[in-house]
C-alpha positions as CSV (number, residue, x, y, z in Angstrom):
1,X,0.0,0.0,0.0
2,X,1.8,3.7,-0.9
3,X,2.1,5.1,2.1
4,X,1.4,9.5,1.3
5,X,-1.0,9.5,-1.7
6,X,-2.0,13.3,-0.6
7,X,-1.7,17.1,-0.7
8,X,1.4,17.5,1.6
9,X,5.0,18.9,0.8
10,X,8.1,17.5,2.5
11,X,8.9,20.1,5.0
12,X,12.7,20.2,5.1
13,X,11.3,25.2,6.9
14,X,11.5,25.2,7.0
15,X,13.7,26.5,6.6
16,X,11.9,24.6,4.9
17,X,12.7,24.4,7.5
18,X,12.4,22.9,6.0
19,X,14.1,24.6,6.6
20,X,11.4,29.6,4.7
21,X,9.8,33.0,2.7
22,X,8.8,36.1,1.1
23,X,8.0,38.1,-2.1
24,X,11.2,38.9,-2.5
25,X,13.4,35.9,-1.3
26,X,12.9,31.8,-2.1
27,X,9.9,30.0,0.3
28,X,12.0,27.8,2.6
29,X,9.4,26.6,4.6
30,X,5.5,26.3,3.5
31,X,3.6,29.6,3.7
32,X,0.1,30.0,4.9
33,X,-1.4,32.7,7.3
34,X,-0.9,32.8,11.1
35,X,-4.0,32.1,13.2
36,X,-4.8,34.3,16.1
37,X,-5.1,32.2,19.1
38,X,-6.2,33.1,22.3
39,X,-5.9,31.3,25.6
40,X,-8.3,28.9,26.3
41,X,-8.6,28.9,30.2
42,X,-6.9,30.6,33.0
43,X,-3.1,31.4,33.6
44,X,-1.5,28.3,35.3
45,X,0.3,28.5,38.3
46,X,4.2,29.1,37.8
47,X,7.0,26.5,37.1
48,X,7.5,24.1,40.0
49,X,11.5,25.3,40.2
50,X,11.7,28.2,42.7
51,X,13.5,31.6,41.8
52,X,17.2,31.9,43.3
53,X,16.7,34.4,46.4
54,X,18.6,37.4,46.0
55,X,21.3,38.1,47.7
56,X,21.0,39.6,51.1
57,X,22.8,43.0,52.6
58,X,25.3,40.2,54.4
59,X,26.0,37.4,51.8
60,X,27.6,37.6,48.1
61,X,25.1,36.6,45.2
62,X,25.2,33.3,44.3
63,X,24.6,31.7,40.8
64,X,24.1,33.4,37.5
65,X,25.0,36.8,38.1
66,X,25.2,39.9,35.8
67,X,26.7,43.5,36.3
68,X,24.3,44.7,33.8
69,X,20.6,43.3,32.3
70,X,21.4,41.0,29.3
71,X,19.5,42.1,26.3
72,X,18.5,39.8,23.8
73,X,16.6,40.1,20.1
74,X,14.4,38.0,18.8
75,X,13.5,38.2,15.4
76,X,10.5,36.2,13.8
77,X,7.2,36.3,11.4
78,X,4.8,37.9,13.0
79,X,2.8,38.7,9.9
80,X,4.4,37.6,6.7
81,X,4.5,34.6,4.7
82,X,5.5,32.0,7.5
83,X,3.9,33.4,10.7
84,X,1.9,30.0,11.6
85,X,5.7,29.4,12.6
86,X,6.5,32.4,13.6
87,X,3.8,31.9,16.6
88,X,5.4,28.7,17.8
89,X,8.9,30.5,18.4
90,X,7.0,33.7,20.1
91,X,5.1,31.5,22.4
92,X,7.9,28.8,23.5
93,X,11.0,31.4,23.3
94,X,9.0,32.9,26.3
95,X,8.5,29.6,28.1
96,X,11.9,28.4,27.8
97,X,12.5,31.6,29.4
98,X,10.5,30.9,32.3
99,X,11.0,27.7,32.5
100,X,15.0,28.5,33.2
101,X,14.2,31.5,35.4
102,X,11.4,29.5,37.3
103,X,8.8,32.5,37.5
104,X,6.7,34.4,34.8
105,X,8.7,37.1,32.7
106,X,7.2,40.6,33.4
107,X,4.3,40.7,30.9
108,X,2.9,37.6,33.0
109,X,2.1,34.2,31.7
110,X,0.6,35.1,28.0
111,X,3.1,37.1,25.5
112,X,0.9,38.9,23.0
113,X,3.1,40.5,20.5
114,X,0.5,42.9,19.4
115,X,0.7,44.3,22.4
116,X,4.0,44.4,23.1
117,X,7.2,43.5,22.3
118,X,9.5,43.1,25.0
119,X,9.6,40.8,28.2
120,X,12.1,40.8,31.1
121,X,13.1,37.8,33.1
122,X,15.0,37.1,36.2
123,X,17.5,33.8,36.1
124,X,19.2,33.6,39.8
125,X,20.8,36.6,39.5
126,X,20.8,38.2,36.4
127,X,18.2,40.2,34.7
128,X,17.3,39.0,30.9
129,X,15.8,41.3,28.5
130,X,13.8,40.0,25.4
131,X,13.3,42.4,22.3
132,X,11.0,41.0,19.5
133,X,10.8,42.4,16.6
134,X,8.8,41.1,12.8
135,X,10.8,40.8,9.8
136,X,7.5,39.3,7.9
137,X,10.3,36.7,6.5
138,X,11.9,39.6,4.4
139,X,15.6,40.0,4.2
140,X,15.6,43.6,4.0
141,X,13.6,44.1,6.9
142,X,15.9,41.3,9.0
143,X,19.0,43.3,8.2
144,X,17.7,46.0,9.0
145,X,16.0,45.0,12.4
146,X,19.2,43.0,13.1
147,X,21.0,46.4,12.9
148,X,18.4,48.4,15.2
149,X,18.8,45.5,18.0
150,X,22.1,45.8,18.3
151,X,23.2,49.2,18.1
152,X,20.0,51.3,19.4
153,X,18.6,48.2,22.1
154,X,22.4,47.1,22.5
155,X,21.4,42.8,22.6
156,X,24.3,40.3,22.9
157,X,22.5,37.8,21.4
158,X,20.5,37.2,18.2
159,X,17.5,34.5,17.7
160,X,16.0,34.0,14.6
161,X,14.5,33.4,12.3
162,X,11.7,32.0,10.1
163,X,13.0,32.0,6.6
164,X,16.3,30.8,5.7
165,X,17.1,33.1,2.8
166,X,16.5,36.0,5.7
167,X,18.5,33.6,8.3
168,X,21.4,34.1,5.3
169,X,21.0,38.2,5.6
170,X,21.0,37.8,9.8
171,X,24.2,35.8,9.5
172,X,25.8,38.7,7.8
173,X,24.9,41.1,10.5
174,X,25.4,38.8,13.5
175,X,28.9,38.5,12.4
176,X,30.2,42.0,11.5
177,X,28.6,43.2,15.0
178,X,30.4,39.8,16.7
179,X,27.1,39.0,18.2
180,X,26.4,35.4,18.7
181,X,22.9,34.3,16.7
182,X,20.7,31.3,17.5
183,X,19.0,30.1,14.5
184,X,15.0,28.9,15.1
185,X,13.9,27.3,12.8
186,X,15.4,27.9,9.5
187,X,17.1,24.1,8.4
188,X,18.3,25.3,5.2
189,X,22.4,23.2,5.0
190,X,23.8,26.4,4.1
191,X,23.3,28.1,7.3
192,X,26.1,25.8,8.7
193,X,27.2,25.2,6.0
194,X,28.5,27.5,2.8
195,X,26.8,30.1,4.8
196,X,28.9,29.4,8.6
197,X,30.9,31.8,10.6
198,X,31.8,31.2,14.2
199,X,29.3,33.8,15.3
200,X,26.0,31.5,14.0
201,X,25.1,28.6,15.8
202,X,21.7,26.5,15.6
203,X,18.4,24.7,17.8
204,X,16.8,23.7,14.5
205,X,17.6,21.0,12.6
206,X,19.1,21.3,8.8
207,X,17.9,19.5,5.7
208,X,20.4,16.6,6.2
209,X,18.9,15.7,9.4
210,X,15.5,15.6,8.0
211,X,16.5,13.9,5.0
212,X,18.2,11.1,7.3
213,X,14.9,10.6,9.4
214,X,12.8,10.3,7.0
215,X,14.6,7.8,4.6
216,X,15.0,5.0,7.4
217,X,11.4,5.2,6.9
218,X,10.6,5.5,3.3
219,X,13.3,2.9,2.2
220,X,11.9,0.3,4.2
221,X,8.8,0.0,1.8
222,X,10.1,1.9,-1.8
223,X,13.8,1.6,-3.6
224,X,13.1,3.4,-6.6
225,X,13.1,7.3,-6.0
226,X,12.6,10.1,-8.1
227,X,12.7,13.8,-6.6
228,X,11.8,17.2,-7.9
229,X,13.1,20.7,-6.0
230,X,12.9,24.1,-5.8
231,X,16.0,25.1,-8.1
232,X,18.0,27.7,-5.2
233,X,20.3,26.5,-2.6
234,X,17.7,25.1,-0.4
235,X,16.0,23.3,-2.8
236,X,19.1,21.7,-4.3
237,X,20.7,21.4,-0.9
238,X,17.7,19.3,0.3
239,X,18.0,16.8,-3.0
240,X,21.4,16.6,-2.4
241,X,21.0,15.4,1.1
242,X,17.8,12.9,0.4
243,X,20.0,11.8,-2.7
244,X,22.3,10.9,-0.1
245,X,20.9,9.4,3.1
246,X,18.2,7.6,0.8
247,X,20.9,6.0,-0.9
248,X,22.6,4.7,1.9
249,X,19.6,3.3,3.1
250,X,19.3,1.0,-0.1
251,X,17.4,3.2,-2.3
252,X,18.4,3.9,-5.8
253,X,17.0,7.6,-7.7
254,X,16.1,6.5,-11.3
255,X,16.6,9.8,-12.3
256,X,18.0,12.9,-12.2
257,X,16.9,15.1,-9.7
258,X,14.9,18.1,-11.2
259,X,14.7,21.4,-10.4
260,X,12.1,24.0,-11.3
261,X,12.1,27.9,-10.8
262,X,10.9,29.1,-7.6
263,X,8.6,30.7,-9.2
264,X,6.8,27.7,-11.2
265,X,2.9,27.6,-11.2
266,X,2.8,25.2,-14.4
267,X,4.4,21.6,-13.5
268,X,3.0,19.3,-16.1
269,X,6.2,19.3,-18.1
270,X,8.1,18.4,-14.7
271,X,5.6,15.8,-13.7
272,X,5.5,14.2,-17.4
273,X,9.2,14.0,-16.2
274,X,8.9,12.0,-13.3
275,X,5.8,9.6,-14.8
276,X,8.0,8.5,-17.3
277,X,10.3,7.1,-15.1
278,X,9.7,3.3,-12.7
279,X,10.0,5.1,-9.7
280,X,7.8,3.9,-6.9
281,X,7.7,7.2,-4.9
282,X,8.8,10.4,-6.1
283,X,10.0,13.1,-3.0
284,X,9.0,16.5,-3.0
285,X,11.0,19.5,-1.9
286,X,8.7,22.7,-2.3
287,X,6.9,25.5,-0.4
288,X,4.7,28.3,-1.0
289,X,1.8,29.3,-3.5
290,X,3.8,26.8,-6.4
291,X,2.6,23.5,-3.8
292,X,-1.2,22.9,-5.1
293,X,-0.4,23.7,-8.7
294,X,2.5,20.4,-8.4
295,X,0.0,18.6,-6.7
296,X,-2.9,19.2,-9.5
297,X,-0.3,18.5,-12.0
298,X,0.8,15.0,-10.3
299,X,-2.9,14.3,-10.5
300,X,-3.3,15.7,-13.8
301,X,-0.6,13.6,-15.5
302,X,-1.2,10.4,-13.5
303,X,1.6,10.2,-11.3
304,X,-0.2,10.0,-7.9
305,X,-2.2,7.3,-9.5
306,X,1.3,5.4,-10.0
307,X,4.0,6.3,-7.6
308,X,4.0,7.0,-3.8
309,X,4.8,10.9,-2.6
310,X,7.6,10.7,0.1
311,X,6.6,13.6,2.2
312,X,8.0,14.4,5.9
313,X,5.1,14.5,8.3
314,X,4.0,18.6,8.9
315,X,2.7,20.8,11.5
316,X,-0.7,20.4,13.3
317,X,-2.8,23.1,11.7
318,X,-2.1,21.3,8.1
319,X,-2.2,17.9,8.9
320,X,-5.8,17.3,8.4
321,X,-5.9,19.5,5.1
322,X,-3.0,17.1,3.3
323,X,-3.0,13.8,5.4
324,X,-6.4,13.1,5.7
325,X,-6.2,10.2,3.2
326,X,-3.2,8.7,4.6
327,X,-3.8,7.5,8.0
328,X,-2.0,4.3,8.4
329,X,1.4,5.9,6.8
330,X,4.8,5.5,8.1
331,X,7.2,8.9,8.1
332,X,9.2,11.3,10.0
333,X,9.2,14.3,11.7
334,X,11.3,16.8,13.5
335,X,8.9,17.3,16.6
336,X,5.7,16.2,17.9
337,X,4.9,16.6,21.1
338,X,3.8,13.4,21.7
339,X,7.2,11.6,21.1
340,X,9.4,13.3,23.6
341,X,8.9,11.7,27.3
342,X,10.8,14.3,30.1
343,X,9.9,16.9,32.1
344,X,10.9,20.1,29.8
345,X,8.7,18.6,27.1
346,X,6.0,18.0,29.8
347,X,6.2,22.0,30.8
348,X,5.9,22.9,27.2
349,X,2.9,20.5,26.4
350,X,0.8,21.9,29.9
351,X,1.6,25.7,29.2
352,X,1.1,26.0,25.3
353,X,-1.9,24.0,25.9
354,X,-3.3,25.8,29.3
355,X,-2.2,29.1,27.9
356,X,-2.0,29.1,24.4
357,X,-4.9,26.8,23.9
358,X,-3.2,25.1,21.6
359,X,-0.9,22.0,21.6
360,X,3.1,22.5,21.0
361,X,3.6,22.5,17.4
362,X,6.6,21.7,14.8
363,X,8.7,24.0,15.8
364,X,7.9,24.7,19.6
365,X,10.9,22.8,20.4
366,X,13.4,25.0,18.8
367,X,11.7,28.2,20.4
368,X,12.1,27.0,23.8
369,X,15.7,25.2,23.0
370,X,17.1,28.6,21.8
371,X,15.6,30.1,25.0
372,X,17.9,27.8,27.1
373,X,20.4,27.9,25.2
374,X,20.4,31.3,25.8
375,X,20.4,30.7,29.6
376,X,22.9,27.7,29.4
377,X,25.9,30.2,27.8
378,X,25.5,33.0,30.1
379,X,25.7,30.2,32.7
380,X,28.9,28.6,31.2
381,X,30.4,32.4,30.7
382,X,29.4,33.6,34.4
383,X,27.3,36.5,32.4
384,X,30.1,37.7,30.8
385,X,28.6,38.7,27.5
386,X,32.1,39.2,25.1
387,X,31.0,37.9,21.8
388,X,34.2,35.9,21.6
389,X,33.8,34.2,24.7
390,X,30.3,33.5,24.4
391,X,31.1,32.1,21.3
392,X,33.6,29.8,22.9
393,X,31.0,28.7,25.4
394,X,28.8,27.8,23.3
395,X,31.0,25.6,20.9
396,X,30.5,22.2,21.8
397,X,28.2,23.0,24.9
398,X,25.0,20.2,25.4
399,X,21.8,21.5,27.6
400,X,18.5,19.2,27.9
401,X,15.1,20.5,26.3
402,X,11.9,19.4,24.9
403,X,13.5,16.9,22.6
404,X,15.8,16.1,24.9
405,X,19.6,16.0,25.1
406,X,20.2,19.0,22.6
407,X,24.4,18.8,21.9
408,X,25.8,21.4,19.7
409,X,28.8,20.1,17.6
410,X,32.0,22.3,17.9
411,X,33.1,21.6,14.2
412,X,30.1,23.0,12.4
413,X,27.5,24.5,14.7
414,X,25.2,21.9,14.3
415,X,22.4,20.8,17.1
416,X,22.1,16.8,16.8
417,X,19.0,16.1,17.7
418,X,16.2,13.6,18.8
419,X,14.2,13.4,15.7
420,X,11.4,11.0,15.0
421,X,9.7,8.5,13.5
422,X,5.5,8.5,13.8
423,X,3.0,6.6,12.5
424,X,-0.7,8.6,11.4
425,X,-3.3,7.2,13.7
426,X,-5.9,9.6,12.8
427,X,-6.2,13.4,11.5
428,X,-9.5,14.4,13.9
429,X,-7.9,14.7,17.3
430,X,-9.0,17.3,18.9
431,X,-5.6,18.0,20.9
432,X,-3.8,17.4,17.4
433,X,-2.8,13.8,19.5
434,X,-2.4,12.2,15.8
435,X,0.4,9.8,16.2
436,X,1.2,6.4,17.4
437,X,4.8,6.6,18.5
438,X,7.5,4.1,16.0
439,X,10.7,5.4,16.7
440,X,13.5,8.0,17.8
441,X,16.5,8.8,15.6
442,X,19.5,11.0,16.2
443,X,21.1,11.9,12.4
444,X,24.2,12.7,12.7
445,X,24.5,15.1,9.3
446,X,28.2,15.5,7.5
447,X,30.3,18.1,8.0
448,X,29.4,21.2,5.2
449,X,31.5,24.2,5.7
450,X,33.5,25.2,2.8
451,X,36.5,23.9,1.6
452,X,38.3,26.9,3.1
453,X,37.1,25.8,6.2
454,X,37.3,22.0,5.8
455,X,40.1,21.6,8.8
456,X,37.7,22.5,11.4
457,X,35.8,19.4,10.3
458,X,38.5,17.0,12.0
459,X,37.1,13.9,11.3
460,X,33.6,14.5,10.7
461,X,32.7,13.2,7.4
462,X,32.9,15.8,5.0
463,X,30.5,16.5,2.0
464,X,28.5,13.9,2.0
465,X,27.3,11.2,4.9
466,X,30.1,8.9,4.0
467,X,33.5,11.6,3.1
468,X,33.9,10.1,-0.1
């Protein structure tokens, strides 16, 4: 039986993630329009871990301390092309923060970023200062938010952001100001890859990860693969890594991979490419407005009527539009909350749920991981908040969150991962509870940075999953 014989994309947001997008920068990530949510119920009470006391007139502080309040930027969709993920970062950046502080910030248990855009928390001893600010997934408008943060609001630290082509412009920024930048959720390779400088780091996952996950799921039932891409560096950067990892894994693509505009609204000439070939499931890489019209083509030219489509498994809010007639299937994904049992997962699943009224989503996980990551470098640094030496803290540090152990690799930047493998139970769960648990992975992606960079690799594999 072909496991996804529906209207779904393979989210790899995101930047697709998976990695991602705008009107004037490639999708990296699927585009739709941000809900409004509201809380559901009352305010819960407050994290069971107690604030640190302050110090009293007779005893030295003790813990985290910091001369001076920490200031840090967030940077998101709040009203462009990807804000449905731009909600899950606003939402768990704030709990991660409270969950390593152990009380409420100063806006209280809801942040509404309509009305306002800037929350202060307490860890132990030091005061943490969160700017937000939209960048609607443009690049201009992240380069030149990025700028604003840093010298007007003065932030040591940089989170962000939705899109991966914008994550590319952040990058830029975060390096010439030598301000360390946590990248949530963007996954395009690039970003720690062609793309890396010391001064980026990541919580999300990158396409190689994804593509690793799900192909020790789709190889167990199809060996002939055909993929088609968005023609950019994501696009091609995702084929390259399911080329790869599928491979591995016993698969063999009967074709070239193919690559069409970003831009594309007509596919039949690509799908009259891929139904003349004896694939038995063709992968999709795409995002944005160009999805239905690939779908309608693949319909169109019979293609869905003879081959599987290989397609990661996405957030909540779509899974019932383009799973509905695949219950029963088999695939990965980076995060449901459902898969993760320990206690930072269980604080993220009560409060999105109690105060959000929703259920943590795909990319909750990285929202609250670059919150404590946050925490865990001012810790390692004693609040000292040099770029420099936060950036050798940070380099090869591990801290525990939602998904688990989160360890990020000194060589590249990289945050291995718990990542997952789910099977569809149903698509009508009211608490989006869709899943019946298979499996956890933890892909371990090659080493990308450039050739220029290749030493700091050591003896990661470099290029491709197996060096060669």
């Amino acid at each position: 039986m072909k496991i996804f014989r529906t209207l779904t994309f393979l989210f790899v947001a995101l930047s697709l993630v998976l990695s991602a997008c705008s009107t004037s920068t490639p999708p990296t990530e699927a585009a739709t329009t941000a809900p409004t949510i509201a809380p559901t119920q009352a305010p819960i009470e407050a994290p069971t871990a107690a604030p640190t006391s302050g110090p009293t007139a007779t005893s030295a502080p003790t813990g985290l301390t910091c001369t001076d309040p920490v200031k840090v930027g967030l940077i998101t969709d709040a009203s462009g092309a990807l804000a449905i993920y731009g909600a899950h970062i606003l939402r768990s950046f704030m709990l991660g923060m409270e969950y390593a502080a152990g009380k409420e910030g100063s806006v209280g248990p809801v942040f509404d970023f309509k009305s306002t855009q800037e929350n202060t928390f307490k860890v132990e001893n030091c005061e943490i200062q969160v700017f937000v600010r939209d960048d609607a997934s443009n690049a201009q408008n992240t380069a030149t938010i990025a700028r604003e943060l840093i010298d007007v609001q003065k932030v040591k630290f940089l989170v962000g952001t939705a899109s991966s082509a914008a994550t590319a412009t952040l990058q830029g920024v975060a390096l010439e100001s030598k301000v360390p930048l946590i990248v949530a959720p963007a996954a395009a390779n690039d970003i720690t890859g062609a793309s890396f400088n010391e001064f980026t780091f990541r919580t999300s996952r990158n396409n190689y990860q994804d593509a690793i996950n799900e192909c020790s799921a789709l190889t167990k039932q199809y060996k002939k693969l055909v993929q088609i891409a968005p023609d950019y560096a994501f696009g091609r950067g995702s084929a390259a890594a399911f080329r790869d990892a599928c491979t591995l894994d016993g698969a063999t693509f009967v074709a070239d991979d193919i690559f069409a505009p970003t831009t594309t609204t007509e596919f039949t000439t690509y799908m009259d490419q891929i139904a003349n070939t004896n694939a038995e499931a063709f992968i999709v890489t795409w995002a944005g407005a160009g999805f239905p019209a690939l779908i309608k083509a693949a319909k169109d030219q019979g293609v869905l009527d003879k081959m599987a489509l290989g397609a990661t498994f996405i957030d909540n809010v779509l899974m019932p539009t383009f799973f509905a007639n695949a219950v029963g299937s088999t695939a990965g994904i980076l995060y449901h909350y459902s898969a993760p049992k320990n206690a930072v997962n269980d604080f993220l699943v009560k409060n999105d749920k109690d105060r959000y009224g929703v259920m943590p989503d795909l990319f909750d996980a990285d929202g609250m991981n670059a919150a404590l990551m946050v925490v865990a470098a001012l810790k390692k640094t004693n609040g000292d908040v040099n770029g420099d030496t936060l950036v050798k803290a940070m380099e090869g540090m591990s801290f525990d969150g939602p998904k688990g152990k989160i360890e990020v690799r000194p060589e590249d930047h990289v945050a291995i991962q718990d990542m997952y493998i789910l099977k569809l139970a149903n698509v009508t769960d009211k608490n989006a509870n869709f899943y019946d648990y298979v499996n956890t992975t933890r892909p371990i992606p090659p080493c990308l940075l450039p050739e220029a960079l290749k030493a700091r690799c050591g003896s990661l594999p470099y290029g491709n999953l197996t060096g060669k």
